[in-house]
mmCIF file of the N, C-alpha and C atoms, coordinates in Angstrom:
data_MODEL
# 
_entry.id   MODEL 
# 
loop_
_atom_site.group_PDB 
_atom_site.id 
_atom_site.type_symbol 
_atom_site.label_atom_id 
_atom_site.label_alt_id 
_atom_site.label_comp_id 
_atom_site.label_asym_id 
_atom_site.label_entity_id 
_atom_site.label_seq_id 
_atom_site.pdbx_PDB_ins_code 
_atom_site.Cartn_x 
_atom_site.Cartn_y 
_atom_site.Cartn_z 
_atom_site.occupancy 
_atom_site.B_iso_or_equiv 
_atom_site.pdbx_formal_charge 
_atom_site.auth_seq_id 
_atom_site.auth_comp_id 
_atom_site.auth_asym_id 
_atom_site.auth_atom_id 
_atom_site.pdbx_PDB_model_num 
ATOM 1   N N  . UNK A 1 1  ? -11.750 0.722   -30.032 1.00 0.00 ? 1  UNK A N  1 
ATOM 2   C CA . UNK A 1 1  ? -10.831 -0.299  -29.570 1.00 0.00 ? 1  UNK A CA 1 
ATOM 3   C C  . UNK A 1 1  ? -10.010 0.269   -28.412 1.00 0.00 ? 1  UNK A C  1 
ATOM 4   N N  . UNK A 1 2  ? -10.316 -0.830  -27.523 1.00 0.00 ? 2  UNK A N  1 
ATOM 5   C CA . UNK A 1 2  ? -8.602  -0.151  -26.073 1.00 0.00 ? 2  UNK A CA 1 
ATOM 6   C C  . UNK A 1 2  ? -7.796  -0.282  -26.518 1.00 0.00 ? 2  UNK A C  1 
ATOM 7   N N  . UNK A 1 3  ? -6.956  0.620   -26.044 1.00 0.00 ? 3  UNK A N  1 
ATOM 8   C CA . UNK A 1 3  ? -5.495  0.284   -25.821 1.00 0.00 ? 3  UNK A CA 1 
ATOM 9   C C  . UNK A 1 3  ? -5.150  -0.577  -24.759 1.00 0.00 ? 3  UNK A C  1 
ATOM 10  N N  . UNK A 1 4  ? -3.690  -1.485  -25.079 1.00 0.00 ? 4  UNK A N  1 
ATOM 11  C CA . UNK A 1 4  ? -4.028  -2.115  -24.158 1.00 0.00 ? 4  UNK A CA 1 
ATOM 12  C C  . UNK A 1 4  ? -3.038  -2.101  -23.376 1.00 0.00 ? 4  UNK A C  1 
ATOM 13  N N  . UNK A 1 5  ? -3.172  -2.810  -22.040 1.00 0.00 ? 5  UNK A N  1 
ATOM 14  C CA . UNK A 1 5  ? -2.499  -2.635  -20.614 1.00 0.00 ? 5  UNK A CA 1 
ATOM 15  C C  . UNK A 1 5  ? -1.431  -2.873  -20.808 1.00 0.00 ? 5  UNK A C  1 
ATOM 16  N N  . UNK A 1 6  ? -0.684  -2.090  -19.893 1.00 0.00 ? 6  UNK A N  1 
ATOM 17  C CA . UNK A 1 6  ? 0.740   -1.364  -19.547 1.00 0.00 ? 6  UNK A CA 1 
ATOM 18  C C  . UNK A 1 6  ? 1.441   -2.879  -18.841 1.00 0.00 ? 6  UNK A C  1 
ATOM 19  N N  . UNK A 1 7  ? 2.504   -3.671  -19.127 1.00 0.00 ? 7  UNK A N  1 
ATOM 20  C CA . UNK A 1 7  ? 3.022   -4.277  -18.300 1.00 0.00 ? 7  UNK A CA 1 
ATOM 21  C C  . UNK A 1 7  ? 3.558   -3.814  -16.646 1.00 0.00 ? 7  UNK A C  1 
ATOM 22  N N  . UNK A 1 8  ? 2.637   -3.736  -15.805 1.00 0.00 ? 8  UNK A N  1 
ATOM 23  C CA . UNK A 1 8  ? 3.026   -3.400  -14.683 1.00 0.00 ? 8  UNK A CA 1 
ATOM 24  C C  . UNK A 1 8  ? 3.911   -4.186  -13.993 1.00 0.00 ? 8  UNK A C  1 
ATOM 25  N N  . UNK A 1 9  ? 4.675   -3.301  -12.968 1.00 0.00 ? 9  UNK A N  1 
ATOM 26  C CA . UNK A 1 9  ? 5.910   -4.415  -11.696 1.00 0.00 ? 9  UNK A CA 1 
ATOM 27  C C  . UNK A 1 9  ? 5.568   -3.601  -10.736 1.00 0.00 ? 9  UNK A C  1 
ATOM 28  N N  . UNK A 1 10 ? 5.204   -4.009  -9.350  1.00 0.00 ? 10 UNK A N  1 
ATOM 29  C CA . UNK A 1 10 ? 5.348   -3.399  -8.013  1.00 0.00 ? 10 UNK A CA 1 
ATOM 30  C C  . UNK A 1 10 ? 6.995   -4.019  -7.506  1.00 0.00 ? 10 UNK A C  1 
ATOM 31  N N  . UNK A 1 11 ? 7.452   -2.918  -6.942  1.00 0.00 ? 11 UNK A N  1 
ATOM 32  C CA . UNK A 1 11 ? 8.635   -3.339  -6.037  1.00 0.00 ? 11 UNK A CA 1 
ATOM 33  C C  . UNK A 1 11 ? 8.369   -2.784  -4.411  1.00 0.00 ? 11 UNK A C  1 
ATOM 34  N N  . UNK A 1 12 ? 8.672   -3.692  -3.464  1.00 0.00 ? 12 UNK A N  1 
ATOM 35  C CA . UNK A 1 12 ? 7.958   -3.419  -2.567  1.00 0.00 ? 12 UNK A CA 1 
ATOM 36  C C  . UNK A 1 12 ? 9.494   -4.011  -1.493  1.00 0.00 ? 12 UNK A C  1 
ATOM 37  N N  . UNK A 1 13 ? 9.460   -2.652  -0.745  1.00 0.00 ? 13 UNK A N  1 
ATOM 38  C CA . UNK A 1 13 ? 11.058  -2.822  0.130   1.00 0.00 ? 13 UNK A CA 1 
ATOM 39  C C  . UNK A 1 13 ? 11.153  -1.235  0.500   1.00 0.00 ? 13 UNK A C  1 
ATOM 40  N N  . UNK A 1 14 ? 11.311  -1.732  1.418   1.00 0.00 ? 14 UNK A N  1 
ATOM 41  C CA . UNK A 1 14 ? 11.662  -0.418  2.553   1.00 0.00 ? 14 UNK A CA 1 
ATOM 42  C C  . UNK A 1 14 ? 13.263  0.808   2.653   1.00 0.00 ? 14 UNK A C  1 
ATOM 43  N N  . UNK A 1 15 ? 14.210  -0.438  1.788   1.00 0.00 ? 15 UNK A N  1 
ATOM 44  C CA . UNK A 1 15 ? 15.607  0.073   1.638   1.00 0.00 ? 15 UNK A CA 1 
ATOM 45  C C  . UNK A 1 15 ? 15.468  1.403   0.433   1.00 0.00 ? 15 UNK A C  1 
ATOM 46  N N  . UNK A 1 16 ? 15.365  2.250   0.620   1.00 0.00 ? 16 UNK A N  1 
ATOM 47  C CA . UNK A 1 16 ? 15.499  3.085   -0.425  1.00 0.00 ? 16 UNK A CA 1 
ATOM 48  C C  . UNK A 1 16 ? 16.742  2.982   -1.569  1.00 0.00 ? 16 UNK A C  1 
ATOM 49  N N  . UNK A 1 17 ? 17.748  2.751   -1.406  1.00 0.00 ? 17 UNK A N  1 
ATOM 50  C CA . UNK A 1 17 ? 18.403  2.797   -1.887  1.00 0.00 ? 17 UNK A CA 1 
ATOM 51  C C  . UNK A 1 17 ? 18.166  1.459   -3.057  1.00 0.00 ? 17 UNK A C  1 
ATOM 52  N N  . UNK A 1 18 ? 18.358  0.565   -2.219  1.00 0.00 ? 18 UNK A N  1 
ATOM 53  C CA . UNK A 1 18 ? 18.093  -0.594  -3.251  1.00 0.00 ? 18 UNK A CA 1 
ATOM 54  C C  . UNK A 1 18 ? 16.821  -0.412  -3.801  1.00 0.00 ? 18 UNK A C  1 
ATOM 55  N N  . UNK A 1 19 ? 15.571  0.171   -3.596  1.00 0.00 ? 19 UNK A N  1 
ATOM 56  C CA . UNK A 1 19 ? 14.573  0.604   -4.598  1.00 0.00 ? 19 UNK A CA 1 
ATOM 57  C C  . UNK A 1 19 ? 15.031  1.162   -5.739  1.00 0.00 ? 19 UNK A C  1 
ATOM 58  N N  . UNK A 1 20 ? 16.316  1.563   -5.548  1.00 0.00 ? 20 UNK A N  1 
ATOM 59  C CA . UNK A 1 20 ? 16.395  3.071   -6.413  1.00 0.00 ? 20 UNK A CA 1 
ATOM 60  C C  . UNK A 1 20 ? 17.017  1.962   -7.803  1.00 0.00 ? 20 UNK A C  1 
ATOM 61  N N  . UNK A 1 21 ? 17.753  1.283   -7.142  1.00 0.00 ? 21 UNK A N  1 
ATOM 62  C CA . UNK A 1 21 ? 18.816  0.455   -8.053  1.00 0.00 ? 21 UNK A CA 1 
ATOM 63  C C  . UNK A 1 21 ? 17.749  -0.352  -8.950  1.00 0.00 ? 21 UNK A C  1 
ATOM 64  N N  . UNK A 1 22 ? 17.031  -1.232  -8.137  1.00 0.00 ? 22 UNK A N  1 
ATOM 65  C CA . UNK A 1 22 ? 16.197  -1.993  -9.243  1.00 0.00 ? 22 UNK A CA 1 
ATOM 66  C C  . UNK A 1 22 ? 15.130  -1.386  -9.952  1.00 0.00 ? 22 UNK A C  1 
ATOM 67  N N  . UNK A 1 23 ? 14.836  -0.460  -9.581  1.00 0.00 ? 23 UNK A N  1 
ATOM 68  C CA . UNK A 1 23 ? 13.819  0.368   -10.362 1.00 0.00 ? 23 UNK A CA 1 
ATOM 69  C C  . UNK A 1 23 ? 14.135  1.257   -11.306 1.00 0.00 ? 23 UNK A C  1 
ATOM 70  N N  . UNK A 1 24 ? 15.648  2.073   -11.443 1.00 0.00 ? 24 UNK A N  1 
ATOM 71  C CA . UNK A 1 24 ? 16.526  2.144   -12.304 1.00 0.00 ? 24 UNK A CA 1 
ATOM 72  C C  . UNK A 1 24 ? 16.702  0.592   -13.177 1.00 0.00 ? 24 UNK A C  1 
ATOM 73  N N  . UNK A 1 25 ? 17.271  -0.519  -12.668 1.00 0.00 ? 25 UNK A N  1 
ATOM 74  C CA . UNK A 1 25 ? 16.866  -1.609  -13.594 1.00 0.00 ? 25 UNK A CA 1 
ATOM 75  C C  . UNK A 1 25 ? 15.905  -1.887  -14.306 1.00 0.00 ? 25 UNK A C  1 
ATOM 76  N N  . UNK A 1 26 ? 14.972  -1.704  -13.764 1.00 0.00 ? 26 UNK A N  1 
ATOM 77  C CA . UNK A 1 26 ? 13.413  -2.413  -14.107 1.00 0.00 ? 26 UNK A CA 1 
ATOM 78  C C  . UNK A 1 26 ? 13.141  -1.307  -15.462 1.00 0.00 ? 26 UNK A C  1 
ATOM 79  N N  . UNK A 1 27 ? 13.194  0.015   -15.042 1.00 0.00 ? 27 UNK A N  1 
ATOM 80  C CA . UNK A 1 27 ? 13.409  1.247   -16.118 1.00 0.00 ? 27 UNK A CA 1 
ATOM 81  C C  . UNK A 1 27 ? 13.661  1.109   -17.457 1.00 0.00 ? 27 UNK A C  1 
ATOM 82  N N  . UNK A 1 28 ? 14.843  0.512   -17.490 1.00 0.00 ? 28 UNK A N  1 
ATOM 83  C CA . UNK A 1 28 ? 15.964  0.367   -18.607 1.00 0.00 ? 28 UNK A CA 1 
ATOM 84  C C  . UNK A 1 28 ? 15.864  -0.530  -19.059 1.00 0.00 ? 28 UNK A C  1 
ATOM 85  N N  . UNK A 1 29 ? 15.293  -1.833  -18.303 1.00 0.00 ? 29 UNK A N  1 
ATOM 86  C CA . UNK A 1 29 ? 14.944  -3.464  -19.256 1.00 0.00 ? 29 UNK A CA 1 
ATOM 87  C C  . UNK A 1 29 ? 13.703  -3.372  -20.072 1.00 0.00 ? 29 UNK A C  1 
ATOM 88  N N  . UNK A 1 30 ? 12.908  -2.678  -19.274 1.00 0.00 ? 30 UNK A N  1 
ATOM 89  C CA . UNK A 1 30 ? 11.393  -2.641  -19.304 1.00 0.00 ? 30 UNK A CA 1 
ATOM 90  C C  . UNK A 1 30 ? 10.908  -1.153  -19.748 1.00 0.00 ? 30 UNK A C  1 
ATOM 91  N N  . UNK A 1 31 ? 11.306  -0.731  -20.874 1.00 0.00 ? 31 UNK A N  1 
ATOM 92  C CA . UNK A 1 31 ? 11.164  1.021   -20.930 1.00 0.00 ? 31 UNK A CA 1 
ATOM 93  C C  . UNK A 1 31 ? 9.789   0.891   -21.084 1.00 0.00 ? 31 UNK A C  1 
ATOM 94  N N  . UNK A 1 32 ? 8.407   0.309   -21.311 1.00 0.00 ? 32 UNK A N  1 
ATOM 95  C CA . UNK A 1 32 ? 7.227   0.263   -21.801 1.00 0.00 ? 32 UNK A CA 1 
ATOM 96  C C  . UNK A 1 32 ? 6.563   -0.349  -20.491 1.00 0.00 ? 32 UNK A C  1 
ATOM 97  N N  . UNK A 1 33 ? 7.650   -0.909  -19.532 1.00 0.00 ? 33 UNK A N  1 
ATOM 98  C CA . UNK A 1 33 ? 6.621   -0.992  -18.556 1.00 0.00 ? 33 UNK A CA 1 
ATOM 99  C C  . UNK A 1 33 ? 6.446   -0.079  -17.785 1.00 0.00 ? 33 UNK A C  1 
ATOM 100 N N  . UNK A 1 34 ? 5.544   -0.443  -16.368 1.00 0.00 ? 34 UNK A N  1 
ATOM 101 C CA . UNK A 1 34 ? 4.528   0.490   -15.089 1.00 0.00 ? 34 UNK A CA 1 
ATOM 102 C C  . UNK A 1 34 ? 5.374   0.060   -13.969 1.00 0.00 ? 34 UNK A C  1 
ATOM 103 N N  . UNK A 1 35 ? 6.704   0.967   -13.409 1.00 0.00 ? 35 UNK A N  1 
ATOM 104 C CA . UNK A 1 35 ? 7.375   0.336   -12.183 1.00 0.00 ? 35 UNK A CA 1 
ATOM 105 C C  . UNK A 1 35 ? 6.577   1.462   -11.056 1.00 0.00 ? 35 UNK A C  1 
ATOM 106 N N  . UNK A 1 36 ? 6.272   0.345   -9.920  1.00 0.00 ? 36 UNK A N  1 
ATOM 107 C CA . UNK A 1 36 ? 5.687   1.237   -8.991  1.00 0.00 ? 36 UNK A CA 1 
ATOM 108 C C  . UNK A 1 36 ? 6.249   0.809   -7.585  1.00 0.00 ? 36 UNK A C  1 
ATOM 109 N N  . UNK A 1 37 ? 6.523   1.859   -6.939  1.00 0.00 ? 37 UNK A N  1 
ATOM 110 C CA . UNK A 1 37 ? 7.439   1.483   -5.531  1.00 0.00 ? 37 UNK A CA 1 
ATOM 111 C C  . UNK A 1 37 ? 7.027   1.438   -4.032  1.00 0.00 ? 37 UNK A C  1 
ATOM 112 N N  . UNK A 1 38 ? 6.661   0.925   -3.540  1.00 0.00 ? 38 UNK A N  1 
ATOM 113 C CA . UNK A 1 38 ? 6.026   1.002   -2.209  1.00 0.00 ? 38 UNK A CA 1 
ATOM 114 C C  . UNK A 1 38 ? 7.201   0.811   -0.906  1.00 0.00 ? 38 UNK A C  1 
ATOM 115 N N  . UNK A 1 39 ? 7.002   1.147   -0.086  1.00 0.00 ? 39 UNK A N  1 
ATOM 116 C CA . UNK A 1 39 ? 7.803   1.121   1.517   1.00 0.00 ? 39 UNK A CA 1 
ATOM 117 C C  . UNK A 1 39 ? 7.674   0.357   2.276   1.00 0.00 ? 39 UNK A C  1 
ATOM 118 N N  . UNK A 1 40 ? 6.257   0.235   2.578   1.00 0.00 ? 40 UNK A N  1 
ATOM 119 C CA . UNK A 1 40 ? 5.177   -1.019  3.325   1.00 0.00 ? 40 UNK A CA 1 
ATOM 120 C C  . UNK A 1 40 ? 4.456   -1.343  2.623   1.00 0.00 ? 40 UNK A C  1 
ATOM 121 N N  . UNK A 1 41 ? 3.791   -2.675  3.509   1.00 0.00 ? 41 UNK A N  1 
ATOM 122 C CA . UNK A 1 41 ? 2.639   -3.337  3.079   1.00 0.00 ? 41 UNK A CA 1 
ATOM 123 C C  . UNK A 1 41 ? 1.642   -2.347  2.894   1.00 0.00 ? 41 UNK A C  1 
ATOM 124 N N  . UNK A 1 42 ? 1.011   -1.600  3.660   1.00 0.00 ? 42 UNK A N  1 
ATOM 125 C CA . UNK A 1 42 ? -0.122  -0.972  3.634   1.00 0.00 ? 42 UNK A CA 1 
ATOM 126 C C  . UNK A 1 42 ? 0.110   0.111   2.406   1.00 0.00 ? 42 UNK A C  1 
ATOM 127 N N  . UNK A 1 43 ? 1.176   0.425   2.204   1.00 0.00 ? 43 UNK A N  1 
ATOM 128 C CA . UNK A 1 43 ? 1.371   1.378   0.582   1.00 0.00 ? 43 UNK A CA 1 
ATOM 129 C C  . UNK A 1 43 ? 1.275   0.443   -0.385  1.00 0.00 ? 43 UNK A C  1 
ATOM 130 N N  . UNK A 1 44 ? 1.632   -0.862  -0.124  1.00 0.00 ? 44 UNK A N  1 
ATOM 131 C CA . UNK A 1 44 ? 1.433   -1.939  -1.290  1.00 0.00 ? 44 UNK A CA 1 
ATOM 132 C C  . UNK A 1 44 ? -0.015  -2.199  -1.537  1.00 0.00 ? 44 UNK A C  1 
ATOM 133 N N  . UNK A 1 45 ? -0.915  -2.133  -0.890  1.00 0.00 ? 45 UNK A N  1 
ATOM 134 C CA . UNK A 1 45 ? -1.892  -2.561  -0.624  1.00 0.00 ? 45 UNK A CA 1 
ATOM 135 C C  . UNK A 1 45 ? -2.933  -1.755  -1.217  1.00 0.00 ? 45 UNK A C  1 
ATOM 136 N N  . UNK A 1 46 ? -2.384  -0.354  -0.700  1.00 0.00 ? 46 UNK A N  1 
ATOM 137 C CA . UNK A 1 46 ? -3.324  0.827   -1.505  1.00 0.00 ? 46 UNK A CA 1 
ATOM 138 C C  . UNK A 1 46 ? -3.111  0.549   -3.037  1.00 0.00 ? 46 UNK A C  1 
ATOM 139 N N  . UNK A 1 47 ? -1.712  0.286   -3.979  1.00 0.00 ? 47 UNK A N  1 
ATOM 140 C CA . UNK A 1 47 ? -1.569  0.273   -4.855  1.00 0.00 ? 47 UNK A CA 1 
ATOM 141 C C  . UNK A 1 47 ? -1.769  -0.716  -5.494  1.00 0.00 ? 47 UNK A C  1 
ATOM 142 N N  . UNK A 1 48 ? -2.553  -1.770  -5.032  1.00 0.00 ? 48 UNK A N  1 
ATOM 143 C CA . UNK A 1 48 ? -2.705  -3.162  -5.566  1.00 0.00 ? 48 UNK A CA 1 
ATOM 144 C C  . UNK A 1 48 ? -4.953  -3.147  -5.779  1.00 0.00 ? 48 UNK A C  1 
ATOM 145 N N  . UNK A 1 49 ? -4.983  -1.788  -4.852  1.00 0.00 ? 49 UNK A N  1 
ATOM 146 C CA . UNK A 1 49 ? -6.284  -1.674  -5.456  1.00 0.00 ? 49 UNK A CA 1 
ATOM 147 C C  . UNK A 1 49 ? -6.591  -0.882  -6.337  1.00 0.00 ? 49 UNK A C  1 
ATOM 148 N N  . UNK A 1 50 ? -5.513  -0.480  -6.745  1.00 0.00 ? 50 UNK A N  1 
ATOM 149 C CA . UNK A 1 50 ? -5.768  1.162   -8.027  1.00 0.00 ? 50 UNK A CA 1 
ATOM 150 C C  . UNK A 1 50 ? -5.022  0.256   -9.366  1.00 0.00 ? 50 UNK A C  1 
ATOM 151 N N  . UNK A 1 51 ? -3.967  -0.828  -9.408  1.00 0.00 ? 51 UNK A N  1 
ATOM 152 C CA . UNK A 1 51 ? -3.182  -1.449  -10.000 1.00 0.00 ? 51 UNK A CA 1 
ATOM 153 C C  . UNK A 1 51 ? -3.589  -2.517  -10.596 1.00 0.00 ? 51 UNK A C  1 
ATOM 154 N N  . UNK A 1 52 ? -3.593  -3.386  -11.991 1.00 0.00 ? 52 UNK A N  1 
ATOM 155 C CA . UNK A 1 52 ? -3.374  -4.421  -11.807 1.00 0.00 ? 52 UNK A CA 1 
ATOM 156 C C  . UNK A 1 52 ? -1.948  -4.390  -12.110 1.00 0.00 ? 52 UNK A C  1 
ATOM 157 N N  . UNK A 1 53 ? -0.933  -5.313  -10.975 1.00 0.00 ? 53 UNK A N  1 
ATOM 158 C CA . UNK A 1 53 ? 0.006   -5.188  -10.977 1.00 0.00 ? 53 UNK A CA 1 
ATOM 159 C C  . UNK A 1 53 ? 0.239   -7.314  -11.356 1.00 0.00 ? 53 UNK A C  1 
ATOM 160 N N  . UNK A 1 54 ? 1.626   -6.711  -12.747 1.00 0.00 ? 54 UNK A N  1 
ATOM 161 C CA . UNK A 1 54 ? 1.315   -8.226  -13.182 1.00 0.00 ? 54 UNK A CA 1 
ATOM 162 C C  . UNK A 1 54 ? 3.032   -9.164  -12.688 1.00 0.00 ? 54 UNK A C  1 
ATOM 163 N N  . UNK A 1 55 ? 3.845   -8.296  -11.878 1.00 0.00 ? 55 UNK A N  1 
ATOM 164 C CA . UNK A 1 55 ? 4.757   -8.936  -11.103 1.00 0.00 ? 55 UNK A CA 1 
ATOM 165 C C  . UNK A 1 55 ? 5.248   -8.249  -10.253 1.00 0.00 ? 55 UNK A C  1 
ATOM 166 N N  . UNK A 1 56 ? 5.600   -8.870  -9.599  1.00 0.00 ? 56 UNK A N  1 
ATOM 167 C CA . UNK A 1 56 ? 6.303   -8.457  -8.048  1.00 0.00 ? 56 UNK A CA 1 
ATOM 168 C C  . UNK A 1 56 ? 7.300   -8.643  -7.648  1.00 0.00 ? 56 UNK A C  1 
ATOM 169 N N  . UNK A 1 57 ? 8.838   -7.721  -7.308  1.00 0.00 ? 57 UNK A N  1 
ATOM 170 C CA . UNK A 1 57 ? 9.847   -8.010  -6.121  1.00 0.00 ? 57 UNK A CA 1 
ATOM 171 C C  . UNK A 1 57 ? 9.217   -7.774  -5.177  1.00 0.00 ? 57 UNK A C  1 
ATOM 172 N N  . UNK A 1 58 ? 9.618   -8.266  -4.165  1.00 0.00 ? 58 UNK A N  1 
ATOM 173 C CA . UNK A 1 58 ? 9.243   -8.569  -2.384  1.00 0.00 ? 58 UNK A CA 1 
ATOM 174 C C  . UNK A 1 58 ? 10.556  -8.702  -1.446  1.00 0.00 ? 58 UNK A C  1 
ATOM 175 N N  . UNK A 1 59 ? 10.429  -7.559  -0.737  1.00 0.00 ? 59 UNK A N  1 
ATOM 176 C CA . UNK A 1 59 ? 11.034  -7.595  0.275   1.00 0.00 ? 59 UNK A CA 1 
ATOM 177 C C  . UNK A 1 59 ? 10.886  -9.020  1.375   1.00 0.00 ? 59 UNK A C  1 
ATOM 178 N N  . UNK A 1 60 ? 11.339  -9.570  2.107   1.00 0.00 ? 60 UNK A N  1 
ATOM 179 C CA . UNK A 1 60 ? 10.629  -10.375 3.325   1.00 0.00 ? 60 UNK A CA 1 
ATOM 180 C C  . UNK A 1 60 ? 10.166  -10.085 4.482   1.00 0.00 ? 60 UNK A C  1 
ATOM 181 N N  . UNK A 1 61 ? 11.259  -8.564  4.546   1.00 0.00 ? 61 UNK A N  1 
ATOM 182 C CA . UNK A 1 61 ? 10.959  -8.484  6.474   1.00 0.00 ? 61 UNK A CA 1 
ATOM 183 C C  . UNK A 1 61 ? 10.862  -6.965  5.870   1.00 0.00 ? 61 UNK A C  1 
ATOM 184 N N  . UNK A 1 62 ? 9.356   -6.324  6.063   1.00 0.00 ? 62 UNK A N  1 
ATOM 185 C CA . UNK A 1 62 ? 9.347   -4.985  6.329   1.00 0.00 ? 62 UNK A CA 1 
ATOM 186 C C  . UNK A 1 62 ? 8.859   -4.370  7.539   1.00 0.00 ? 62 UNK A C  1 
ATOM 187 N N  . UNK A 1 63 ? 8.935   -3.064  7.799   1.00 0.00 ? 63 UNK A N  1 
ATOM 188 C CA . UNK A 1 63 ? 8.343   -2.705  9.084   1.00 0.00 ? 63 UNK A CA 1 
ATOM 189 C C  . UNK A 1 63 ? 6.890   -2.819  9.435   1.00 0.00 ? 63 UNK A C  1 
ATOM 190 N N  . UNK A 1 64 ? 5.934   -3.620  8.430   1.00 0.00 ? 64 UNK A N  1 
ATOM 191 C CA . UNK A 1 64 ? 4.675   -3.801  8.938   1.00 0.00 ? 64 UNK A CA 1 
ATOM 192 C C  . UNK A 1 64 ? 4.003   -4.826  9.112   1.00 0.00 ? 64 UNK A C  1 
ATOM 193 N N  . UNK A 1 65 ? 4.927   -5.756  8.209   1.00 0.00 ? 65 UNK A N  1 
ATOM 194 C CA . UNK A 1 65 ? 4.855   -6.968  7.761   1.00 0.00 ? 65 UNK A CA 1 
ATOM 195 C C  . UNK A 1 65 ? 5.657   -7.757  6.763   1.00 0.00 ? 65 UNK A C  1 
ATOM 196 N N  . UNK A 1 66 ? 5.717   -9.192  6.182   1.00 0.00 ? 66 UNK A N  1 
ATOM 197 C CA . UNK A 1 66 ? 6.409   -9.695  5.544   1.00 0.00 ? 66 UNK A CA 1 
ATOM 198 C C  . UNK A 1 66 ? 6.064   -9.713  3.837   1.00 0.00 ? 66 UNK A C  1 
ATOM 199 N N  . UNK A 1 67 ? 6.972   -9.673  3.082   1.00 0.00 ? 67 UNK A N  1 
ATOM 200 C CA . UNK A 1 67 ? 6.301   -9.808  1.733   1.00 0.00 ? 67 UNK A CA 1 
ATOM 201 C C  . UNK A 1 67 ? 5.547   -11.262 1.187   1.00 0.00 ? 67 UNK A C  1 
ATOM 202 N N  . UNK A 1 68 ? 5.961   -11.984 1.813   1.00 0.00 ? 68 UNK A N  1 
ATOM 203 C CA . UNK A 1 68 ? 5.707   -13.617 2.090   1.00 0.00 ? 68 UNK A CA 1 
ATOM 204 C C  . UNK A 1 68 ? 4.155   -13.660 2.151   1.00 0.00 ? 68 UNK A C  1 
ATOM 205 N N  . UNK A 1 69 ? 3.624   -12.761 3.374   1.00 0.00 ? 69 UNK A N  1 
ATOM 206 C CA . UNK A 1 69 ? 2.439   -12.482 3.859   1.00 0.00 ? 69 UNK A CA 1 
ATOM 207 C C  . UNK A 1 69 ? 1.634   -11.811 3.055   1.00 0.00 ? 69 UNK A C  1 
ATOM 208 N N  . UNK A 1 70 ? 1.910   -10.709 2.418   1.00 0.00 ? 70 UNK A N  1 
ATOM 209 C CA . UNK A 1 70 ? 1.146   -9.650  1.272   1.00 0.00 ? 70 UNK A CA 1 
ATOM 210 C C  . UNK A 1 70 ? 0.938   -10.498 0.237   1.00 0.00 ? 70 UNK A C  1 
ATOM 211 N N  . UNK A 1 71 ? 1.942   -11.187 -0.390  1.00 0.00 ? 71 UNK A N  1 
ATOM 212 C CA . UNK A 1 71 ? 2.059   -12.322 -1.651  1.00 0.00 ? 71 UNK A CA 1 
ATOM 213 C C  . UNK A 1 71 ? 0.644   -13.214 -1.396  1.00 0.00 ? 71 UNK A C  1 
ATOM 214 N N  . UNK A 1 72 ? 0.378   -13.658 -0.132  1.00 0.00 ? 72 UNK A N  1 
ATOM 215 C CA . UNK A 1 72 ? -0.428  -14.400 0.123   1.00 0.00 ? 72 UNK A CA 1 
ATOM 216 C C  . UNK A 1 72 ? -1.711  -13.886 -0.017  1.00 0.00 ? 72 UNK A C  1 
ATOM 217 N N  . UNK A 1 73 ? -1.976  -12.188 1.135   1.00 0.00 ? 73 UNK A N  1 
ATOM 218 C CA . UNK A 1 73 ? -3.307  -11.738 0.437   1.00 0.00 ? 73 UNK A CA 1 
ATOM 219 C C  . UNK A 1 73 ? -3.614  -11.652 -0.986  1.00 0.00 ? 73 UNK A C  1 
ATOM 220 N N  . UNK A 1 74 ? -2.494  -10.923 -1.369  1.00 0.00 ? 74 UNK A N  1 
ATOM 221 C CA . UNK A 1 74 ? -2.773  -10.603 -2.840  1.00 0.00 ? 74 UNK A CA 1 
ATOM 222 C C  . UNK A 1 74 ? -2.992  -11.963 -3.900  1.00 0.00 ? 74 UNK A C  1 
ATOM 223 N N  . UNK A 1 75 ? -2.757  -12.927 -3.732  1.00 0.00 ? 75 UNK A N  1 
ATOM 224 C CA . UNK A 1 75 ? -3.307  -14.097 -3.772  1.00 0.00 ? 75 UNK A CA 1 
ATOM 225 C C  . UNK A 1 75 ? -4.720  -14.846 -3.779  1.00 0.00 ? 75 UNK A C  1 
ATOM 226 N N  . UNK A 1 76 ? -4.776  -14.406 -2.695  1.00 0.00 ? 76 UNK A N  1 
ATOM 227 C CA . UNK A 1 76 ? -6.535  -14.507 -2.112  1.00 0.00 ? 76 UNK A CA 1 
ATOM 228 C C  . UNK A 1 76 ? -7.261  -13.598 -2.803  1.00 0.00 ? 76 UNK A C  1 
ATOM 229 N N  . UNK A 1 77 ? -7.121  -12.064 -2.884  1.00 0.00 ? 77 UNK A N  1 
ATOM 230 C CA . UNK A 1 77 ? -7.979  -11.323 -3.453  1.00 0.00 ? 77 UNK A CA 1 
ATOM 231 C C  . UNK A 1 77 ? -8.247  -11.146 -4.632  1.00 0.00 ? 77 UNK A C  1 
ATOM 232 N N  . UNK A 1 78 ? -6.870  -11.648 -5.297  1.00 0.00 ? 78 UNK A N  1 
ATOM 233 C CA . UNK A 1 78 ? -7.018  -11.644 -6.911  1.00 0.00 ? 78 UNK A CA 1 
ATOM 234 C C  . UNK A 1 78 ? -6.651  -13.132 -7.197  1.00 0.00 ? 78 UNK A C  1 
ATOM 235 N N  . UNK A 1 79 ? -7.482  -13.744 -7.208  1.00 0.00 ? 79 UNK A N  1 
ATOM 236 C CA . UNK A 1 79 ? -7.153  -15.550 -7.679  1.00 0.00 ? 79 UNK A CA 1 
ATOM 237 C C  . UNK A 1 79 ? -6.337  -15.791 -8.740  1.00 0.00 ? 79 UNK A C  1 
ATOM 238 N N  . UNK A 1 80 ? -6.613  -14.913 -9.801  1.00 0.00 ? 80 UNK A N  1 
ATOM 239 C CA . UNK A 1 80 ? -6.708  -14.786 -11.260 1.00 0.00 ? 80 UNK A CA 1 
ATOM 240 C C  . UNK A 1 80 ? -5.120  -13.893 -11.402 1.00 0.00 ? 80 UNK A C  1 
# 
């Protein structure tokens, strides 16, 4: 029998600081979940193919792109 999957959260934002805060949150609400932190899109991106990641904070305006925009691939690639 599996064990079964880890409630994952990606947080995805460039502000370090405020990463630090909600992921300290996310920590402490969620001690059994998978918090994972990205900078950019393209770090989000790597981690969304190694991940199933089952929610998301989103930045809007990062330095590579918008979270608006990633929400959307990640959308497309995983329907489901």
């Amino acid at each position: 029998m599996s064990k079964p999957e880890k409630f994952c959260v990606l947080v995805l934002d460039d502000d370090i600081c405020l990463t630090t805060i909600v992921t300290k949150a996310l920590r402490t609400g969620l001690p059994s979940a998978e918090v994972l932190t990205a900078r950019s899109v393209a770090e989000a991106q790597l981690l969304i193919s190694e991940y199933k990641i089952h929610f998301f904070i989103l930045d809007v305006n990062l330095p590579d792109g918008t979270g608006i925009d990633f929400l959307c691939d990640v959308r497309t690639l995983y329907p489901d």
